[in-house]
N, C-alpha and C positions, 0 to 999 in steps of 0.2 A: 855193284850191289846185285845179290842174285836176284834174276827175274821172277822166281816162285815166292809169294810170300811168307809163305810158310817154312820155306828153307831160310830164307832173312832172319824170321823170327827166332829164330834156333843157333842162328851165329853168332860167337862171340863178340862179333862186331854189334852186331846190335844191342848188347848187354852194355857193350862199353858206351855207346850212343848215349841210353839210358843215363849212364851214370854221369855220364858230361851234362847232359838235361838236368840229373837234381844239382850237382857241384854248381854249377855256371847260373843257376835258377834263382841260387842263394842270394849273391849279389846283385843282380839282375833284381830282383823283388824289392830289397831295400834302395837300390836308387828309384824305385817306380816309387815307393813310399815317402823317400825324399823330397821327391817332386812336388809329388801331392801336398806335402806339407808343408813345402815353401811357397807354392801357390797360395794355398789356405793362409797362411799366414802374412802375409806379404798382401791379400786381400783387405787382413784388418787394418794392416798399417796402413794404406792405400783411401779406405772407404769409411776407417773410423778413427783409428789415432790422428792421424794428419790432418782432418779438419779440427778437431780436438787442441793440436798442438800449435794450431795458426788462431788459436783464438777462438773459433766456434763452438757454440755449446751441443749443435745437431749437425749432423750434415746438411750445407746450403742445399736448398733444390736444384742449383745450378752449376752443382760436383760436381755431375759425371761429364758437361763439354771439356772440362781443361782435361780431363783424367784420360777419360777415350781419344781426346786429339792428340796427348803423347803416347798411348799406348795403340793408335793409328801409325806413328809415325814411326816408332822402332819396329812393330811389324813390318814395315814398308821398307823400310833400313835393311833388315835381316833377310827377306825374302830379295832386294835388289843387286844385295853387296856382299854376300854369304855363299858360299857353295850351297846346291842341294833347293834354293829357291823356298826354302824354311817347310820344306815338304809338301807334300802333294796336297793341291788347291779341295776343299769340301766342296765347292760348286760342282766337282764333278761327280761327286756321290759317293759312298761309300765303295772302294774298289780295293781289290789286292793291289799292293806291291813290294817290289822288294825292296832290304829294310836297308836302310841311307849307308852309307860308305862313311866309315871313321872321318872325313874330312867332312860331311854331309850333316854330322849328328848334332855341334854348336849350332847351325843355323837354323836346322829342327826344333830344337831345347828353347833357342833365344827366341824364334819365330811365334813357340808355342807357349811362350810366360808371357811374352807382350801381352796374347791374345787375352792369354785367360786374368790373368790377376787384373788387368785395368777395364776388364766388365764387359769384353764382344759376348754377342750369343754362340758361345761355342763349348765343347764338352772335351774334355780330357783323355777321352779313349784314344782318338784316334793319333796324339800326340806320343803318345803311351804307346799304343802297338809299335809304331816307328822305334820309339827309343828301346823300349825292350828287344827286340830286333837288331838294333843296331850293336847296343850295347854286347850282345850274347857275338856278334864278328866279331866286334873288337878284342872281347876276350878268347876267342881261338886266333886271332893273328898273334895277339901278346903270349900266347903257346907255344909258338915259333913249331908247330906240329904238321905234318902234312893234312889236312881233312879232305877228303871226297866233298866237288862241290854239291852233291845231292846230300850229303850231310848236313853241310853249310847251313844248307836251306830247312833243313828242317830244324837245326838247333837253334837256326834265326826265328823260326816261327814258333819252337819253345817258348825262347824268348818274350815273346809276345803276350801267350799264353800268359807267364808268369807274373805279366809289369799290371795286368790286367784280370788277376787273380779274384778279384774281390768287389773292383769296382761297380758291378753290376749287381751286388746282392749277393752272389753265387760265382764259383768257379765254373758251372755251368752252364751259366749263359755266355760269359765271355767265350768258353772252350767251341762253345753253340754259335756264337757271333764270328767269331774264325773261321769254325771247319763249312759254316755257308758261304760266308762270303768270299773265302778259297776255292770252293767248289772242289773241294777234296770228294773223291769215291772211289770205287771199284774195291778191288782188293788190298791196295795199298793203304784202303781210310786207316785202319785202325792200327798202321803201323807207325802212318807220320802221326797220328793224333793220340797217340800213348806216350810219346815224350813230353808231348804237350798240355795233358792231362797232369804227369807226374809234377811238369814244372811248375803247371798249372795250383795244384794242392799244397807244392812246399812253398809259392807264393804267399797262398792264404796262411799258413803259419806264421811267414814271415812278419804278414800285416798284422797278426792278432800279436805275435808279438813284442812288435814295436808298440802297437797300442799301450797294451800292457807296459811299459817302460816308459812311452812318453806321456800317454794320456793323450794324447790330439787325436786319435780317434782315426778308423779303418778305412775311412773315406769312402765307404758303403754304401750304394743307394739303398733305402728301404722305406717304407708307405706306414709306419703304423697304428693304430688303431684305427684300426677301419670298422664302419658298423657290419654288423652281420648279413650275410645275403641268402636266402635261399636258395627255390630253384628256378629257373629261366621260366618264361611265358612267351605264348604268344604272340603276344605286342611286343613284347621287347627283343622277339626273332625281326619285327617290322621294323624298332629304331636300329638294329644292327645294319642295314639296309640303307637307313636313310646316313647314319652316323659314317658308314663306309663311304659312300658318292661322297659326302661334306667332305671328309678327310680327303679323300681324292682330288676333290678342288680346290681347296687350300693348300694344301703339302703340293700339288699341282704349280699352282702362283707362287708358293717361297720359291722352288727349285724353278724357276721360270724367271724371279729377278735374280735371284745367283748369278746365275747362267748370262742372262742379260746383264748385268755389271760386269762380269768374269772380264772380260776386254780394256778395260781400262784400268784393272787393277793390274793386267800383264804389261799395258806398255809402260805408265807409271807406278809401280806400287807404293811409295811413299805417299804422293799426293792420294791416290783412290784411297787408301787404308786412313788418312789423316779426313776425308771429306767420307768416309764411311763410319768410323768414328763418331765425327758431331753427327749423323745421323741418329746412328743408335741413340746418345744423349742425347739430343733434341725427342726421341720417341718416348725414350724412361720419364724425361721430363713431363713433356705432356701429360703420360699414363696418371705419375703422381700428381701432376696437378687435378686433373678430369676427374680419379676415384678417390684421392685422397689416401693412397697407399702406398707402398714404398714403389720409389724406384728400382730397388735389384729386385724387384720382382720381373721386370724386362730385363735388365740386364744379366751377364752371365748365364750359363748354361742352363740353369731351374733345378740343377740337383737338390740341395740343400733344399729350396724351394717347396718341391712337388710334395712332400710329405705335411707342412704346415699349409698347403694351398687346399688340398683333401679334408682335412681333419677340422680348418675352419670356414669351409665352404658356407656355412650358415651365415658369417659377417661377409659377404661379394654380396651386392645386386645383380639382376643379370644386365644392370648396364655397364657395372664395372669390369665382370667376366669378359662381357663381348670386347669393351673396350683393351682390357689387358691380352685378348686373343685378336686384335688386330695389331697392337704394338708390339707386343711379340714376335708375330708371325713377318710381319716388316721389317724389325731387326734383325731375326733371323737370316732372311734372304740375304740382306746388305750385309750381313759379320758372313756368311758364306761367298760371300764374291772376292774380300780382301784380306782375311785376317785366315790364321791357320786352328784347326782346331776337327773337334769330330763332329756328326751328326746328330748322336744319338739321345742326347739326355734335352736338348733344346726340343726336339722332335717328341718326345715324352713328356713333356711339361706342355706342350701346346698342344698337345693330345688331350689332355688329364683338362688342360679350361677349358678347351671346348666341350667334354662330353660333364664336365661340371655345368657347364652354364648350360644344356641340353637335358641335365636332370632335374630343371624345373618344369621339363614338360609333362604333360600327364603321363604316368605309366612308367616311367623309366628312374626305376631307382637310383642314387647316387654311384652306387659300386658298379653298378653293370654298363651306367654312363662313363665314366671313369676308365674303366676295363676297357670296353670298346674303344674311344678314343684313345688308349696310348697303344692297342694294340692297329690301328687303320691308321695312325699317320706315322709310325714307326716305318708300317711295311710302303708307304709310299716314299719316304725321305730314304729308306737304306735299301729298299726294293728285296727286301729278304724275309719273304711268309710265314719260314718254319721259325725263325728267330723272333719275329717280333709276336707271335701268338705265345710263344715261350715266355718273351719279356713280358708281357700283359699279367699273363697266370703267376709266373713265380712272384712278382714286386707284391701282388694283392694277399699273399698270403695265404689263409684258413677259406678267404673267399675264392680265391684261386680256381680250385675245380669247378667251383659252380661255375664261374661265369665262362670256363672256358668254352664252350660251345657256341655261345655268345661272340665269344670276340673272333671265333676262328671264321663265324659268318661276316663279320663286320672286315676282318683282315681281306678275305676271299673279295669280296667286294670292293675292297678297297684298291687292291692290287691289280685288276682286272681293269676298272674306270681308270686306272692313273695311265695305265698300257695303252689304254684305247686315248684316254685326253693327252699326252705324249707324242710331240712330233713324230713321223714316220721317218724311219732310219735311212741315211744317206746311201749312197752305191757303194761310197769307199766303206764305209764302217758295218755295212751289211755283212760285206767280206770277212769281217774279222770276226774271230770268236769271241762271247760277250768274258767281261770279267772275271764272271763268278763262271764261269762253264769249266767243265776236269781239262777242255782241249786248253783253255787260255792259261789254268794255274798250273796244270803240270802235275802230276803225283806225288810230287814233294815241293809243290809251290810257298813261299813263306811270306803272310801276312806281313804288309809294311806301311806307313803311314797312309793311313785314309783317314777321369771324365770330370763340369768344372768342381774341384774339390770344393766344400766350403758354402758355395754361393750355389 
């Protein structure tokens, strides 16, 4: 490929790129659609026909031990006895890599339905970037075509782009959540990140319409009716401040038990994923007994979630908040040490309670509570500022601009305390260039496993 970009851009070669990105994006989109929908659905059966059809009129309160101890143990299965290790572990954060090897992608796929439909705290993206990814090789090796591997890589990371078109609200943010956590730049951003945009928009078709055909719906996050916000104060520059540190300490301790379980989910993963499991059930349990409110409010990622948690924030006490923001944030860490899945929408949802239950204090309105917290425990769980101040403002909508100023003090804050509360970096790993750095992803580096539909 030539060195100049501007001579690239001008190549036929790169037209033709292009045109593989939308052809190969087509398919690519509706298997990410697929997924999503057999997640979702497969969630009902799972959480509401099946008690239903055993005789139960509600769901027991003592559902989710048996549901999460099998869906501990086929995690544990797939990741032990699978190629690929059911992809790359969330306890280490959200990271590039490259996207699994046709032999790698069943155990990705298998790893990543255990996780989500039987209720870990885990999010769908990052299952999704991997299989978009993967799925976008597989269809150039079934080519049988020569491709340039910097090609490869960038029509892997198309891929990406495409499976994950929509999930976030916008084609935007995902496009946003890649090209940071790639650490794409220099001259070459906007050559690799134009196929991925394009695949990116005919994704979003694709979802709207299958919508349209099935009626199951875009598997979109969105926040809406929010009450109206005006313009910032003050004091509420002082809670961005205090809501930053909070975040920092919290998103601190999940990623701190991750990390500390991480270990014995690698020697046994059956067993850790099976005893990680009835943890989480044992926490949802609790939750629902202590506030009297559902259990998948712990379990599964909070997408579905976050939009009815917002909107009936007036029926929570703030003993129930607190209490559903330490069961949360507990399962969280434990579904991050053995189970496969993404960061981001569990990291959202445990944002969004805590600055709920923070907007009972004086001076801080619900929306800019809200705002701040998903935008400061975002940027400490995926460590990416420009992306989660993005994710804060677009989810909020009309109040969006207001609060941004807000949440970019609370992010800045956030991200800073978590650097400093943050072990000090090893000798060997100093050495290396971090993740997200242009040295570590390369010019044409392609997103690969690092959202939950439904729940």
């Amino acid at each position: 490929m030539p060195s100049d970009p501007r001579t690239l851009l001008r190549s036929r070669s790169y037209l033709q790129l292009l045109v593989i990105a939308a052809i190969f994006g087509v398919p690519v989109s509706a298997a990410a659609y697929g997924f999503l929908a057999l997640v979702s659905g497969l969630q009902q059966e799972v959480f509401t026909h099946l008690p239903h059809g055993l005789g139960f009129s509600s769901e027991p309160v003592w559902w989710p031990l048996p549901v999460l101890a099998v869906g501990g143990v086929l995690t544990g299965l797939a990741i032990r006895y699978l190629p690929g290790n059911g992809g790359a572990s969330p306890a280490d954060g959200f990271k590039v890599h490259g996207p699994p090897t046709p032999a790698q992608l069943p155990g990705v796929i298998l790893a990543a339905l255990a996780t989500l439909i039987f209720g870990a705290v885990l999010g769908p993206e990052a299952p999704l970037i991997a299989i978009g990814g993967g799925l976008m090789v597989l269809a150039i090796k079934a080519a049988r075509r020569p491709v340039p591997d910097q090609a490869t890589a960038v029509l892997a990371s198309a891929g990406s782009f495409a499976a994950i078109s929509t999930l976030l609200g916008s084609p935007i943010i995902g496009a946003f959540l890649l090209m940071e956590a790639s650490g794409l730049g220099g001259p070459m951003l906007g050559l690799v990140l134009v196929p991925g945009l394009l695949a990116s928009g005919i994704g979003t078709l694709i979802f709207v319409g299958l919508d349209a055909w099935t009626g199951l719906g875009t598997f979109s996050l969105a926040i809406p009716g929010l009450p109206h916000f005006g313009r910032p104060t003050v004091g509420e520059f002082g809670w961005a401040l205090v809501i930053g540190l909070a975040a920092a300490l919290v998103g601190s301790g999940i990623r701190w038990l991750g990390k500390r379980l991480q270990p014995y989910s690698q020697r046994m993963p059956p067993a850790a994923a099976l005893v990680a499991g009835l943890i989480v059930a044992g926490l949802a349990i609790a939750y629902a007994e202590g506030a009297g409110k559902s259990s998948s409010e712990v379990l599964f990622s909070g997408q579905s979630a976050l939009g009815p948690l917002i909107t009936n924030s007036a029926s929570y006490t703030v003993g129930a908040l607190l209490l559903l923001l330490v069961c949360k944030s507990l399962a969280y860490g434990v579904s991050l040490s053995s189970f496969r899945g993404g960061p981001v929408f569990p990291a959202l949802f445990v944002g969004a309670v805590g600055g709920t239950a923070m907007s009972h204090l004086p001076g801080l309105p619900l929306v800019a509570g809200v705002a701040m917290g998903l935008g400061a425990m975002s940027v400490v769980m995926l460590t990416l500022p420009l992306t989660s101040v993005l994710l804060a403002t677009l989810l909020l909508a009309s109040d969006g601009l207001a609060v941004t100023p807000l949440v970019i003090v609370a992010v800045v804050v956030a991200y800073v305390a978590a650097a400093r509360i943050a072990p000090a970096p090893s000798a060997e790993s100093a050495g290396q260039a971090p993740a997200g750095s242009a040295a570590a992803a390369g010019p044409a580096a392609a997103p690969g496993p690092s959202v939950t539909p439904g729940r």
